[in-house]
N, C-alpha and C positions, 0 to 999 in steps of 0.2 A: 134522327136515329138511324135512319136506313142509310143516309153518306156517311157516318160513323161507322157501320158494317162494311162497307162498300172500302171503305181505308184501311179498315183490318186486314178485309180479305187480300186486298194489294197487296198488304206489308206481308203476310204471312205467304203469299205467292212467290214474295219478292225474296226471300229468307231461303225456301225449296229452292228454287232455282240456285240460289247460290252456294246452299249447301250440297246440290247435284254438282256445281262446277267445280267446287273442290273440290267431293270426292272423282269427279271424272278427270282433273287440271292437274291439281296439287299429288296426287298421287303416285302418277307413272313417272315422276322426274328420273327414279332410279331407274325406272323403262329406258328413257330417254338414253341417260349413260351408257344401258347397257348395250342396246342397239346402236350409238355410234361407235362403242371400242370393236363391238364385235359384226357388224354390217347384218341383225340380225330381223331388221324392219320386213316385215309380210311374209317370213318364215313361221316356223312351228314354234319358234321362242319368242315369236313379238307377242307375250303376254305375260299377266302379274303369275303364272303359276310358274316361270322360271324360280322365285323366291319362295311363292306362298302355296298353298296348300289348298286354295279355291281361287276360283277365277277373279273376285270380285272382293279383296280384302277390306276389314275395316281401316280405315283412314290411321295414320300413326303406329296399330301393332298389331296388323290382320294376323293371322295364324300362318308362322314362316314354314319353311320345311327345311332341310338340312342346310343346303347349297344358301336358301335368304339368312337362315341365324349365323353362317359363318360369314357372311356379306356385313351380318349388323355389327359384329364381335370386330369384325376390323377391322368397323369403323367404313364400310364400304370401299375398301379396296380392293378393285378388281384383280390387279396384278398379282397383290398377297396371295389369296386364292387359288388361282387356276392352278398351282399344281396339287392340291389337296385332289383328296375323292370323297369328297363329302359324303356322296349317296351310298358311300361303299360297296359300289359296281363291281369293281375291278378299275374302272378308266376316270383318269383325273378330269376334273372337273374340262378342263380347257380340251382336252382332246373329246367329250360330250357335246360341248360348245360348238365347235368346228364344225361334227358331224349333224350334229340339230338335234340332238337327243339333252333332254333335260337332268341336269348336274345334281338336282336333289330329287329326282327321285329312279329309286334301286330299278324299277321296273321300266325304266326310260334309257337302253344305252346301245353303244353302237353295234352293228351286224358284225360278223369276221372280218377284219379289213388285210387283204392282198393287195394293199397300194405299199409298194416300197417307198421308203424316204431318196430323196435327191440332192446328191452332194453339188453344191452351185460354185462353191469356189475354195481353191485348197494352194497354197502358196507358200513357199520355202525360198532359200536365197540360191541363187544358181553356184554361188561358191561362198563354201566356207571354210573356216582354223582350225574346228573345235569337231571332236567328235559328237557331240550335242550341238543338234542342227535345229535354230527355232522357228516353230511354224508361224509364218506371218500373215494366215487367212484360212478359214476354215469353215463352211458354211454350209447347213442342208437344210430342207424344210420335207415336211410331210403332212399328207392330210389329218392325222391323229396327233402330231407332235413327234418330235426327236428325242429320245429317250437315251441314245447310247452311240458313241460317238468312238473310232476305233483308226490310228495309223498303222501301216505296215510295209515292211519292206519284199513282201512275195504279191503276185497278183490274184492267191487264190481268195474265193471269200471265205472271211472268218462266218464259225456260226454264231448264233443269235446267243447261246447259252456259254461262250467263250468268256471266262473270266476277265480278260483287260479291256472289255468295254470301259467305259467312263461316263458320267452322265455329264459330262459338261467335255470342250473340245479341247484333246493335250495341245501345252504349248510350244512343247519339244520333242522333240526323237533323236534316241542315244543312238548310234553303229558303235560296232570294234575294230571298224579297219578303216582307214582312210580310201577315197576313190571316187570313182564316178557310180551313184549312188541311186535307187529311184522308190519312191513313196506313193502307197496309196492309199486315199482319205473312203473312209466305210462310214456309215450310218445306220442306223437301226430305229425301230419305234414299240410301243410297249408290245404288239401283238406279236413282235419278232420280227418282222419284214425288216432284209440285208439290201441297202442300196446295190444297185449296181453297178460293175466296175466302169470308173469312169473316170474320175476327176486324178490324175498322177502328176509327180512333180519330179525332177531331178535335179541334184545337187553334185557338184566337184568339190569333194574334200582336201584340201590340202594342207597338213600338217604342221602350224609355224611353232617355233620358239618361243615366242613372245606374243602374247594377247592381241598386242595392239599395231603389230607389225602383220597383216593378211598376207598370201602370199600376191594379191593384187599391188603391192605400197612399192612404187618407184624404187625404192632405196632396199627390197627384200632381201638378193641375192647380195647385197652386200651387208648388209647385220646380221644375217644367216653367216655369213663366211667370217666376222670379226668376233662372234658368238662360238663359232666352231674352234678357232683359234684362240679361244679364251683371252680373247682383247676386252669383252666385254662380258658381264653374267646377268644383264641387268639395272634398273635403275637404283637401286641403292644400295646394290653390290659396287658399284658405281663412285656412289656417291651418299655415304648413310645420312644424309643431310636432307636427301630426295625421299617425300613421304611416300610414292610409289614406291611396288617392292620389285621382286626379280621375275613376277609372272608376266612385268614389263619393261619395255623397252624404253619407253617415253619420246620416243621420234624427234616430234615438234620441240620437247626442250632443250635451251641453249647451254652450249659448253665451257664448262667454268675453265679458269686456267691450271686448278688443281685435277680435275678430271682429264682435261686434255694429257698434263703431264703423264698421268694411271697409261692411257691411252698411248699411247707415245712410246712409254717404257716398255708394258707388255709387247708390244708388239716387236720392238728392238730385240728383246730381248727372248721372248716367248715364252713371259710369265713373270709373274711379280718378282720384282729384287728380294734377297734374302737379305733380312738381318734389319736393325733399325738406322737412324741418324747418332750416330757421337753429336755433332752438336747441330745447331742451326741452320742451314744453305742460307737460309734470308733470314732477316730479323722477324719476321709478321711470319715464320712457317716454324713453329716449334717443332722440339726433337718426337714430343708422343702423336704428332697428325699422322695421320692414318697414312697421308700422301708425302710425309718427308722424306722417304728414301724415292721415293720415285722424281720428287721435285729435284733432291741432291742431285741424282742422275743427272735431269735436264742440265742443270747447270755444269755437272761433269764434263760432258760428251759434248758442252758449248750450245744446247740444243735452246738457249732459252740464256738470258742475262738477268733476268731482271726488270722490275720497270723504278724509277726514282733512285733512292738513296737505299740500296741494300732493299729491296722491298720485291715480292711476288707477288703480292693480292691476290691468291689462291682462288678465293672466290667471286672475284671479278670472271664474267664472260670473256669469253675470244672472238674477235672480229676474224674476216675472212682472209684480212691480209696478215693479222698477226700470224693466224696459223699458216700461212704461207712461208711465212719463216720459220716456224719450227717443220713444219718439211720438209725443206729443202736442206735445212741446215742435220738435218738426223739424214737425209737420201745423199747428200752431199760428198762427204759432211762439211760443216762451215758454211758460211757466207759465201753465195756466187760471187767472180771477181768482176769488177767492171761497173759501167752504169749504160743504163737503156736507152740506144739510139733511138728507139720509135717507142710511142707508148704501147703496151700490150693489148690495154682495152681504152677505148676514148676516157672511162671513168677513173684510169690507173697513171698520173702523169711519171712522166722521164723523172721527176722531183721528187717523186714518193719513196721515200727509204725503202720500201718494200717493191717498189717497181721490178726490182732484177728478179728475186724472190717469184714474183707471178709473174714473170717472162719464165721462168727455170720450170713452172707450173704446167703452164701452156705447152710448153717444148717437151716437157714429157708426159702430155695429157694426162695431169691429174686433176686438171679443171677444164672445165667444157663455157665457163662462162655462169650466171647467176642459176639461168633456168635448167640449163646441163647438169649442173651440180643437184639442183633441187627445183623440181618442176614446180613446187610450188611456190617458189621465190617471186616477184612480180617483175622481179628484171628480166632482161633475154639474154641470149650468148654472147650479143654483140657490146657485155657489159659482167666487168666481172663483182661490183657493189663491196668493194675492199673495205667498207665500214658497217656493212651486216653483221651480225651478230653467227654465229659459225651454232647448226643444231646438231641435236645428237643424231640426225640420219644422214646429214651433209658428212659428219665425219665419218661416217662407217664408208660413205662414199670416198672420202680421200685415203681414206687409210688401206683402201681395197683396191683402187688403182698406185699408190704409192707404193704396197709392199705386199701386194698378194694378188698381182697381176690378174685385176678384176678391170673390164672393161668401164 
């Protein structure tokens, strides 16, 4: 009878103990959480009354207080939270946190704080097209949190009660004037506190035409000039075939032999031909193409034959040496006489029907060779790649040295 007592008292020992380790174990887990998001181990909030409402809650659904039942409601999500003000202080939960003042309760919250927030990094492009310039880093931190997030173009500080705060950081800044420009990044936090002037950026505005033409792009000052001379308005001013519109240029794409002709004409002529086709130039260029009196022309003025039996292929590309011939043959006019005693470029032989063509080129520097013409070509000068495909910025380049004495 007395080892039967002696077994009980074990087992009922043994039961305490382990319902002390639960409630001491199993409980603080959300402690745990809490203290690694927020580094808050052997401070004033390493304890269950961040949540609860007594130091030493029941197991599962001790008495919460504001800050624990908005914890439970989320499902314990810290992040969700911290911008609430659960305890309805004044100061969100996360800026309580920080300071070590407890988030649910009203009688728990931070002193005056005089710590201004600090802009760490603020970043714009050193040049840009648009008078919308985008901010591409924007960064402050403070001891309470950042609340209010402010660009401007004068250096004085804005105040705290200035309408164009923002609680989150703009990703733009409009000017109305193009120029050499400079921005300064401001910060605020809930108590008012205005960063210090510090973190500035400046920007070169320069003005293009076309989106996608900066005024940095090798080829600028010449699509600027065949743009001004209404050689070109655009990529499907262009070419309405082109799903871009006219707020672009389209650089990298290549030039069809109907665009080339537009191209070609305008500029002979210094503006579109009046009037339509009476009949065909080619069999494949009907009288209502948009590009018929333009293509007639070529064939007119000899600028252009043909390729096959009667046939243009309008929307066939141009390589480099084709358009070599209609250059020369419209700067000429006609066919250079003769044939080429040395090759022009190792890649252009004496045999090349276009040989004379870019010898005529050369001789009046309207090609520099692959990389001259288009630094991004992968050939060099000492190559002029006569079966490239010819792009919309290569030709703003020939047509700017060709007839608008453009370097």
């Amino acid at each position: 009878m007395k080892r039967k007592r002696e077994v009980i008292t074990v087992l009922c020992l043994g039961a305490l103990v382990l319902g002390i380790s639960i409630l001491s174990y199993a409980r603080p887990a959300r402690m745990v959480e809490f203290n690694a998001r927020y580094g808050t181990i052997g401070t004033a909030l390493d304890t269950c009354l961040v949540c609860h409402t007594i130091p030493n809650p029941v197991v599962g659904n001790g008495p919460r207080n504001l800050y624990g039942t908005h914890l439970f409601v989320f499902n314990y999500n810290f992040a969700v939270v911290e911008p609430f003000d659960s305890d309805i202080d004044g100061f969100t939960n996360i800026a309580e946190i920080i300071a070590r003042t407890f988030p649910g309760d009203p009688n728990s919250k931070p002193g005056p704080d005089t710590t201004p927030p600090v802009v760490n990094s603020f970043v714009i492009p050193a040049d840009h097209n648009t008078l919308v310039v985008p901010i591409l880093s924007f960064t402050a931190n403070d001891n309470t949190g950042v609340t209010g997030w402010m660009v401007t173009d004068i250096p004085a500080f804005p105040a705290a009660a200035d309408p164009n705060w923002s609680p989150t950081p703009p990703a733009t800044f409009s000017f109305t004037t193009p120029g050499i420009k400079t921005l300064f990044a401001w910060a605020k936090d809930a108590t008012g506190n205005v960063s210090s002037p510090g973190l500035s950026a400046s920007v070169t505005i320069t003005l293009t035409r076309f989106q996608d033409v900066p005024a940095n792009h090798p080829s600028f000052s010449r699509i600027e000039a065949i743009a001004a001379a209404g050689i070109t308005r655009g990529c499907q001013s262009d070419d309405p075939a082109t799903l871009q519109n006219e707020a672009l240029f389209c650089p990298g794409n290549p030039v069809t032999r109907e665009q080339a002709a537009a191209f070609m004409i305008r500029t002979l002529n210094g503006a579109d031909p009046v009037g339509v086709c009476a009949q065909p130039p080619f069999s494949d260029v009907p009288v209502d193409d948009i590009f018929c009196i333009h293509i007639e022309q070529m064939a007119t003025r000899g600028i252009t034959r043909g390729i096959g039996e009667n046939l243009f292929e309008p929307s066939l590309p141009v390589t480099r040496e084709q358009m070599a011939a209609f250059l020369i043959r419209a700067v000429f006019p006609g066919d250079p006489p003769g044939v080429c005693a040395v090759p022009p470029f190792p890649d252009v032989l004496v045999g090349n029907p276009f040989c004379r063509h870019i010898e005529e080129l050369v001789a009046r520097a309207i090609t520099l060779g692959c990389l001259g013409d288009d630094p991004g070509t992968p050939g060099n000068e000492a190559q002029f790649c006569p079966a490239d495909l010819v792009t919309r910025d290569q030709m703003a380049v020939f047509l700017g040295r060709a007839f608008l004495a453009l370097p």
